[in-house]
C-alpha positions in Angstrom: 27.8 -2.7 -22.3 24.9 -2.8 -24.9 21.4 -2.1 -23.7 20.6 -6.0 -24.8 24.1 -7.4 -22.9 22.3 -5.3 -19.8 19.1 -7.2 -20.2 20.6 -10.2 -20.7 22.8 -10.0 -17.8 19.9 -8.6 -15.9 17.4 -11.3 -16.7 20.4 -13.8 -15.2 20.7 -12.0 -11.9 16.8 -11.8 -11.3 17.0 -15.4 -11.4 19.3 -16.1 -9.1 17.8 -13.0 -7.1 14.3 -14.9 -7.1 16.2 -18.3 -6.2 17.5 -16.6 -3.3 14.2 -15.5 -1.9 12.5 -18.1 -1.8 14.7 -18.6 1.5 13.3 -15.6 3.0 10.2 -13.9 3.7 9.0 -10.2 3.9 8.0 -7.1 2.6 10.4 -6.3 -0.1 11.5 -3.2 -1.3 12.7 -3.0 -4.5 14.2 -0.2 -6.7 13.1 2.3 -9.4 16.9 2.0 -12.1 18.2 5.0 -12.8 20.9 5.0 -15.7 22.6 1.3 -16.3 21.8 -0.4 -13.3 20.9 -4.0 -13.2 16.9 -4.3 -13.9 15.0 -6.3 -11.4 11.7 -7.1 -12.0 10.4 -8.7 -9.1 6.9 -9.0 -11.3 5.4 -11.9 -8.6 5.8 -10.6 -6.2 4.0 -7.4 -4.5 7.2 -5.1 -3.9 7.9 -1.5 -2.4 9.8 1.1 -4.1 11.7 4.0 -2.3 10.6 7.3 -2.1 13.1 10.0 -1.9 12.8 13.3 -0.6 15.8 16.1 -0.7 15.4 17.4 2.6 15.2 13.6 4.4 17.8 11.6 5.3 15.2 8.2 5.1 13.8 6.7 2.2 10.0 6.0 2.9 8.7 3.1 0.9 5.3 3.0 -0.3 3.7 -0.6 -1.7 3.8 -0.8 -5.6 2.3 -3.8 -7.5 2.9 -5.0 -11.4 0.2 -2.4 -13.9 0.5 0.4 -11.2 1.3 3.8 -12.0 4.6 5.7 -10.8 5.1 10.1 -11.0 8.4 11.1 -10.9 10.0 12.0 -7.7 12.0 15.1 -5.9 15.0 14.0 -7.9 13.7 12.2 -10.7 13.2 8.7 -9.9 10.2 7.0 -10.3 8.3 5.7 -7.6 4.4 5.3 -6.6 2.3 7.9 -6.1 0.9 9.5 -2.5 -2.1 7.5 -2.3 0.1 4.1 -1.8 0.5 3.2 1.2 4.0 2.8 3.2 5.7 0.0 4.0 8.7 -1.1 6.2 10.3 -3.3 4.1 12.6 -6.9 5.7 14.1 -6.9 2.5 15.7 -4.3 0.5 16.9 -4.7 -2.9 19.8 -2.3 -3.3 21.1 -0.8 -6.7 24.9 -0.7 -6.7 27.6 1.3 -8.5 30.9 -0.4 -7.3 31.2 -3.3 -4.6 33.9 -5.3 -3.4 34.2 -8.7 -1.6 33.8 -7.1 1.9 30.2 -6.7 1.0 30.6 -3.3 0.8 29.3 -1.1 -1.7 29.2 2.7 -3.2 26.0 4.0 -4.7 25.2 7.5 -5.9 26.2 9.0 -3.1 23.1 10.4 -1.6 23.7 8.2 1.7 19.6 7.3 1.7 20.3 3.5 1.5 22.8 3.4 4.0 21.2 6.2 6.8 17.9 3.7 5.9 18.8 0.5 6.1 20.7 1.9 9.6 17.8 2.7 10.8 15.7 -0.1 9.9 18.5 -2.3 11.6 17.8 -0.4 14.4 14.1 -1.8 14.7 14.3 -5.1 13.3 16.2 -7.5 11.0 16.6 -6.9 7.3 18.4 -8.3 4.6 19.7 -6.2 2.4 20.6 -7.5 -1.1 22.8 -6.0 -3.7 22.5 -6.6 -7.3 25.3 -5.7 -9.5 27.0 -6.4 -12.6 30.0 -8.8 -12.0 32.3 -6.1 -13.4 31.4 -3.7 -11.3 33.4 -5.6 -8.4 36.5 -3.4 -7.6 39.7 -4.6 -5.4 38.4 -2.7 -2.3 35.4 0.3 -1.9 36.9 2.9 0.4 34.5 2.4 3.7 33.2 5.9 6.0 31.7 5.4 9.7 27.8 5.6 8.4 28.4 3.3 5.3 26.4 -0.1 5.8 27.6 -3.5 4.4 25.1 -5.7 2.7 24.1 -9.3 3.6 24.9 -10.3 0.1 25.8 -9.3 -3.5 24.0 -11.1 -6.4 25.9 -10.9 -9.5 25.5 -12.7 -13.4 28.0 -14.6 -11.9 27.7 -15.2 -8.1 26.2 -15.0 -5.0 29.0 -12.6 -2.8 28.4 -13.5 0.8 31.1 -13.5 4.0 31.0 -16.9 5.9 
């Protein structure tokens, strides 16, 4: 896929991304892209990005608004500096690899988004949201004990949700 299919196909899922929000309300977390993931802007609305740390299970989030300035994390990955302050997000925006229809999903492996959103169940509700390219759906995404389905999947194409 093209950088400008990528856009395009991100700009589409935003869309229906910001569509779908206006049903809920929150602290959102969002998510710093890392190679070709879908790009989600989130630009009005004040968001949270993860930060992640080698040597912790949890992501912490820490509020980041549109014009503020990000440092490269423990592993790379942009997110805000120190000085923000942390959230607890009701709504995390999570970056997938692969997903099926069970609203299941594999990511890069680190097990941060599952151990966190785990947790955060724990305390209170959350939605977690995937966002995805449509053809990055596979037939079935082989599941382990800590994995953590997703409320819904938000493709170019769809909105992925178990009735």
């Amino acid at each position: 896929m093209s950088l400008v299919e990528c856009a395009e196909l991100s700009s589409q899922i935003e869309s229906r991304l910001a569509l779908y929000l206006t049903e809920l309300s929150g602290v959102i977390a969002n998510y710093s892209p890392v190679n070709n993931e879908v790009i989600v802007k989130l630009s009005t609305y004040n968001t949270c990005l993860p930060v992640i740390s080698k040597s912790k299970k949890y992501l912490k989030f820490r509020l980041w608004q549109k014009g503020a300035s990000l440092e490269k994390g423990e592993l790379g990955i942009m997110q805000p500096p120190e000085a923000a302050p942390e959230l607890s997000p009701d709504i995390i925006i999570v970056p997938i690899v692969a997903f099926d229809r069970h609203l299941n999903r594999i990511g890069y492996g680190g097990g941060y988004y599952d151990a966190t959103i785990a947790a955060l169940r724990k305390t209170k509700p959350i939605t977690a949201i995937g966002v995805a390219f449509s053809c990055q759906e596979v037939l079935q995404i082989p599941i382990e004990p800590f994995d953590e389905k997703l409320d819904i999947i938000i493709t170019e194409q769809e909105l992925v949700k178990i009735m």
